[in-house]
C-alpha positions as CSV (number, residue, x, y, z in Angstrom):
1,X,27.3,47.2,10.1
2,X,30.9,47.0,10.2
3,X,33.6,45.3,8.5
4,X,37.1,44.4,9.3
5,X,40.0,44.7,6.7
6,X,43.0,42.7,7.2
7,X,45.3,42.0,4.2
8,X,49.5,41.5,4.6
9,X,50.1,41.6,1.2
10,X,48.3,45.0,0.1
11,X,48.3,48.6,0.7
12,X,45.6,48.9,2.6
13,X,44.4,52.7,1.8
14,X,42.9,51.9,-1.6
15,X,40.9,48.9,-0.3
16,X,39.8,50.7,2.5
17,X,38.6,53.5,0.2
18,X,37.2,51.4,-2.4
19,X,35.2,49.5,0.2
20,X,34.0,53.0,1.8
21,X,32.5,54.5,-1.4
22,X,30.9,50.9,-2.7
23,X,29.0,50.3,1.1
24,X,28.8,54.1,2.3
25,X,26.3,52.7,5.1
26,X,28.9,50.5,6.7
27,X,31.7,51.7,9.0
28,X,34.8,50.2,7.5
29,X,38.6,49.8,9.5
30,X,41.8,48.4,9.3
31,X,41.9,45.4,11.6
32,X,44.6,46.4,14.5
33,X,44.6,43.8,17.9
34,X,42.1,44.7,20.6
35,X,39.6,46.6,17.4
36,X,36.1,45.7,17.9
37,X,34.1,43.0,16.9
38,X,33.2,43.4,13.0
39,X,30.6,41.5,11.3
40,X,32.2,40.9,8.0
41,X,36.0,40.6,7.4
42,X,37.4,41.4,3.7
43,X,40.7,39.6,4.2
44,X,44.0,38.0,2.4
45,X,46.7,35.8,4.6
46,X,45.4,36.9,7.8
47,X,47.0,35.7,11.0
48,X,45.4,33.0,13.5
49,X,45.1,36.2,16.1
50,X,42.8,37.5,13.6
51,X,40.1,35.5,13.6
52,X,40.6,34.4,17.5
53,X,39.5,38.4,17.8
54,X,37.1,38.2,15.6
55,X,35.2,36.0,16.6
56,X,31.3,37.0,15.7
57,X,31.8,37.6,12.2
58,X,29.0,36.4,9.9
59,X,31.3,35.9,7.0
60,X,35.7,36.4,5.8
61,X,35.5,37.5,2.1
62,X,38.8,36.6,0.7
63,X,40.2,38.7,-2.1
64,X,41.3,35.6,-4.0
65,X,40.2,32.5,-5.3
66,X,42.3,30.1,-3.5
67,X,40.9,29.8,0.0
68,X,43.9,27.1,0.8
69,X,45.5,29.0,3.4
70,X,42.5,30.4,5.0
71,X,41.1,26.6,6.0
72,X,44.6,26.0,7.8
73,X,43.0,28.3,10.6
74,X,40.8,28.1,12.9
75,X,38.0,29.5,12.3
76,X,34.7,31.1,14.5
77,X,32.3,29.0,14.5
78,X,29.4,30.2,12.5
79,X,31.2,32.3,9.9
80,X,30.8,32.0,6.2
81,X,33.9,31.8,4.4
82,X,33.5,33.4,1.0
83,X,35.4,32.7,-2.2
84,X,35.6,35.3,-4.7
85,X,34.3,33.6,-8.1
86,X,35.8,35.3,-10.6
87,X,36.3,39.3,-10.4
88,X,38.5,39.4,-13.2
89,X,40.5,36.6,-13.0
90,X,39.0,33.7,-15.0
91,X,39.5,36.0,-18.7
92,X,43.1,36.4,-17.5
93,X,43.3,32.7,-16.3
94,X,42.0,32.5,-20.6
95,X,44.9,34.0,-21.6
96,X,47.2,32.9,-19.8
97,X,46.4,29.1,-20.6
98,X,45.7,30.0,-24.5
99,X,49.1,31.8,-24.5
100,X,50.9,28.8,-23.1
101,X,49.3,26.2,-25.1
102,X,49.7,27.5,-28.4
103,X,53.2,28.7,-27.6
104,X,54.2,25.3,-27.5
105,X,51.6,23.9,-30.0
106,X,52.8,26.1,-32.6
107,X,56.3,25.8,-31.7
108,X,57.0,29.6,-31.1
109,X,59.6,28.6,-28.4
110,X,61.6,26.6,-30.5
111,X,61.4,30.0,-33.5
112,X,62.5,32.2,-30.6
113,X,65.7,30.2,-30.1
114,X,66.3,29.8,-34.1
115,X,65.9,33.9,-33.8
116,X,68.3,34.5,-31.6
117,X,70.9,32.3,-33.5
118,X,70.1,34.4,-36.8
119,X,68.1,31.1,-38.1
120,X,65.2,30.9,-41.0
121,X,63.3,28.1,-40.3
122,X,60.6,26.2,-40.3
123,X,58.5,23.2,-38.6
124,X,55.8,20.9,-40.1
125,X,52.3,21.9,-38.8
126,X,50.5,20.4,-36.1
127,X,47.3,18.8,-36.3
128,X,44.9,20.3,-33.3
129,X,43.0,16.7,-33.3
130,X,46.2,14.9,-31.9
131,X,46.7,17.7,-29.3
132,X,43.9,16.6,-26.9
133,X,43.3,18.9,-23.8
134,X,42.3,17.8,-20.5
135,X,41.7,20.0,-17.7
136,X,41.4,19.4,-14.3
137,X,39.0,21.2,-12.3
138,X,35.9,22.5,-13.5
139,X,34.6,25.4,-11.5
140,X,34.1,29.4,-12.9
141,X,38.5,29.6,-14.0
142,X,37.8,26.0,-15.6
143,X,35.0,26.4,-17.5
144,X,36.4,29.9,-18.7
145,X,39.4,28.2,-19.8
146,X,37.9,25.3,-21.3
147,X,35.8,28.2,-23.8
148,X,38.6,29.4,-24.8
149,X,40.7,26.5,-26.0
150,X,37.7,25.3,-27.7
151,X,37.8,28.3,-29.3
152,X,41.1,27.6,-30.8
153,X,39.5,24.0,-32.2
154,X,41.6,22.0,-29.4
155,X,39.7,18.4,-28.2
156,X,38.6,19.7,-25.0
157,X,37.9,17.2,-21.6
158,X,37.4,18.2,-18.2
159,X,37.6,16.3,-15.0
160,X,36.9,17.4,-11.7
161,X,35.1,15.6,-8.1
162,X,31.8,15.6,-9.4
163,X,30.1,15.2,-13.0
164,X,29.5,17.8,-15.2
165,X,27.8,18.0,-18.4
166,X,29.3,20.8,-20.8
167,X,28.4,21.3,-24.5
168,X,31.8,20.9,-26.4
169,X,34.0,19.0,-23.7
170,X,33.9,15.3,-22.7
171,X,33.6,15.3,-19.1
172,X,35.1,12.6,-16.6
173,X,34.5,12.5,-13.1
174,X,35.8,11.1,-10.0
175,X,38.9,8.5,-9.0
176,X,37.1,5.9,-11.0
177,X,37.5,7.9,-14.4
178,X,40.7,10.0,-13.3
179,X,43.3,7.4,-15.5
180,X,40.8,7.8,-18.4
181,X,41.0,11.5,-18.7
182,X,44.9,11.5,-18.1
183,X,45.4,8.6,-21.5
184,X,43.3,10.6,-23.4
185,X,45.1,13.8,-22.7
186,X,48.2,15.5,-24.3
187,X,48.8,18.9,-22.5
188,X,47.5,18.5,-18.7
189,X,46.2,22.2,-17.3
190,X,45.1,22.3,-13.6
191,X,42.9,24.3,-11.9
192,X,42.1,22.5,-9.0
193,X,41.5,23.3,-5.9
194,X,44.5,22.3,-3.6
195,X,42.7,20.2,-0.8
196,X,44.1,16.8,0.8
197,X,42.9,15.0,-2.2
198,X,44.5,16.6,-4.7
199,X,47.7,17.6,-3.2
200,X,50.3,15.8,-5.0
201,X,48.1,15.0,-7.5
202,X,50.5,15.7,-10.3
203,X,53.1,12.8,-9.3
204,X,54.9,10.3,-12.0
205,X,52.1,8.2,-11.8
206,X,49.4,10.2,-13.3
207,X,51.6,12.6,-15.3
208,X,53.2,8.9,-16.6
209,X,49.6,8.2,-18.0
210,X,49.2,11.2,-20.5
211,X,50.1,10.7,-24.2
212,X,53.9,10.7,-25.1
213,X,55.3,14.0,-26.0
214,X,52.8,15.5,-23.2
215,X,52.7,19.1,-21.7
216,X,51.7,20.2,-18.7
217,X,50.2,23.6,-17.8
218,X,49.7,24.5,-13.9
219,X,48.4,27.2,-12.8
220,X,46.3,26.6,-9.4
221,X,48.8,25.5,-6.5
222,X,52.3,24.2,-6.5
223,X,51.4,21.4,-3.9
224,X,49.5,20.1,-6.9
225,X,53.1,19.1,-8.5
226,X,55.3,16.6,-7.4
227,X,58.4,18.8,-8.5
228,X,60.6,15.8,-8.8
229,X,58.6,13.4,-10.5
230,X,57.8,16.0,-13.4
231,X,62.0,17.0,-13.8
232,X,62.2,12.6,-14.5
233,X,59.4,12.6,-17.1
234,X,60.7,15.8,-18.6
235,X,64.6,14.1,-18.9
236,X,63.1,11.0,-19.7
237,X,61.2,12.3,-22.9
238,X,57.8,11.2,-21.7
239,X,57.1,15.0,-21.5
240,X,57.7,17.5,-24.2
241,X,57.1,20.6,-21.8
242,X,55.6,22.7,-18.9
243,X,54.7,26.4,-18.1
244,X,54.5,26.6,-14.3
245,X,53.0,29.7,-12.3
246,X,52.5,28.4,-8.7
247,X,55.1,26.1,-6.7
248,X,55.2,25.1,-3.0
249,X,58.2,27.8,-2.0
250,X,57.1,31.4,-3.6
251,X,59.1,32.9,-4.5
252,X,60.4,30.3,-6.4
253,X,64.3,29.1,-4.4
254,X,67.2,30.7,-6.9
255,X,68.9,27.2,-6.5
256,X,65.3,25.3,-8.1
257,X,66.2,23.3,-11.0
258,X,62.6,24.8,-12.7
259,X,64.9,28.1,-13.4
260,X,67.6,26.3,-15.6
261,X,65.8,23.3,-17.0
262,X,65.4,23.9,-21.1
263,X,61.7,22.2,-21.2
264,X,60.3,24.5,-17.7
265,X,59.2,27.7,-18.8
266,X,58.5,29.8,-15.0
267,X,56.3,32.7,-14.5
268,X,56.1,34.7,-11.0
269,X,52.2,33.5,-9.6
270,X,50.9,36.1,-12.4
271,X,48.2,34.0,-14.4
272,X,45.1,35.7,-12.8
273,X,45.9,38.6,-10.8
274,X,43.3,40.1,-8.4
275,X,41.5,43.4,-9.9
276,X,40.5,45.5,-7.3
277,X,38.1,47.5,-8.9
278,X,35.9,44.4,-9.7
279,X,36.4,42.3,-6.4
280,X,35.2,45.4,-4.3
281,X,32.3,45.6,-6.4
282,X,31.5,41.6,-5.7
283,X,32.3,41.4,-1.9
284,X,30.2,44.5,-1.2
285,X,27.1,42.7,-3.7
286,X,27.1,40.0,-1.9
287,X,27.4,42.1,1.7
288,X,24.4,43.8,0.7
289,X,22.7,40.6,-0.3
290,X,23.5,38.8,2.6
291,X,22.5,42.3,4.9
292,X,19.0,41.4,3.1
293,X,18.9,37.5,4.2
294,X,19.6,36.2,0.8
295,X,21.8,33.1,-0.1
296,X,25.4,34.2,-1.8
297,X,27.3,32.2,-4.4
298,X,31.1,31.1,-3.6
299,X,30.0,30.1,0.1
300,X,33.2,27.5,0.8
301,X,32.1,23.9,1.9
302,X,34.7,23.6,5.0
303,X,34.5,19.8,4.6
304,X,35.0,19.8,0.8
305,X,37.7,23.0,1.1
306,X,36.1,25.2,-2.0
């Protein structure tokens, strides 16, 4: 068996030995042109040559959980392309979310300022019930967010493509039920997948549609948000707020209006990093299965793009 490594954005040397010592049977090597064929790949923002080499692999395991990028290639025929599902990521994802939200529930921003100016103050309480929140997309980060922020006695509701039906959380589905969720929400999160339906799917029309005062919370792709569209609502009042992680130009442009703007609070694509301890430990479990002719979870629908 052997597997192919290709990842632009990683030392490569403590992959490769990770990978070595959790599949000691396979013979594992960093992908250079001309290498032969491999039957799995373990990769992250490979280039087009890549897979046009490699073209007998069984399946690509990308160490992350956006496969975006990956479905702008071309890719072999016949070749699984594996998601990771969570290896880490979704209890940071938790965190991440929790710490947003209830930094601007509670109003902490607003104390930090006071601090700085050498100010005692204080703000009338919020009231959880009349800070609905929706989130969009419901796969392993969604449902591990939604947990949490129930946790902290928020009104939970979910929407994604298809219906689901999870204790605690009032669950919409589809285009049909898409300006439901948004009117009954007050902070927005997303955790969509980016695919041609939901690119731009945070424009003025549907961020126009959550409650007054709203907040919106992104941490899946910036080609979700219509950059423009959210600085109007912000000025406009419509929206209270936003902590953004992801945006169509990373590193974000020192000349972005998101950097200066007083409502914007930026953070550098750092809500769920990859661990690589536990996403060795998941490729090479599902390797093995799939060495044994058994079915693997996080198998991407090409046609559905996750």
């Amino acid at each position: 068996m052997r597997i192919s490594f290709c990842c632009a954005d990683s030392k490569p040397e403590p992959w490769l030995d990770g990978l070595r010592a959790a599949l000691p049977q396979a013979e594992i090597s960093l992908w250079e042109s001309g290498a032969p064929p491999a039957d799995y790949a373990v990769v992250w923002a490979p280039p087009q040559q890549f897979f046009d080499e490699q073209n007998q692999l069984r399946a690509a395991f990308n160490i992350g959980a956006g496969v975006d990028a990956l479905l702008k290639l071309r890719l072999p025929p016949g070749t699984q392309l594996v998601r990771l599902e969570d290896a880490g990521m979704s209890v940071q994802m938790a965190e991440y979310v929790c710490h947003a939200l209830i930094r601007h529930f509670r109003e902490f921003d607003a104390y930090e300022a006071d601090a700085r100016q050498g100010q005692w103050s204080f703000r009338k309480p919020r009231l959880r019930a009349d800070w609905p929140v929706g989130i969009m997309g419901l796969g392993v980060l969604g449902k591990r967010v939604a947990k949490a922020v129930s946790g902290f006695e928020f009104p939970v509701l979910g929407w994604s493509r298809s219906q689901h039906a999870i204790e605690g959380m009032r669950c919409f589905a589809g285009g049909g039920q898409l300006d439901d969720f948004l009117s009954a929400s007050k902070v927005l999160i997303c955790l969509l997948p980016l695919t041609p339906d939901t690119r731009d799917i945070l424009n003025r029309r549907n961020l126009s549609r959550l409650q007054p005062g709203g907040y919106v919370i992104n941490v899946a792709r910036g080609a979700h948000l219509v950059d423009e569209d959210l600085l109007q609502l912000l000025d406009s009042g419509h929206l209270a707020g936003a902590t953004l992680d992801v945006f169509r130009t990373e590193p974000l442009p020192t000349e972005h209006p998101f950097w200066r703007h007083p409502k914007v609070l930026v953070t550098p694509h750092t809500s769920a990093r990859t661990l690589r301890d536990e996403t060795i430990a998941q490729i090479a479990g599902k390797i093995v299965a799939m060495e044994q002719g058994q079915t693997v979870a996080g198998v991407v629908d090409l046609g559905r793009g996750y």
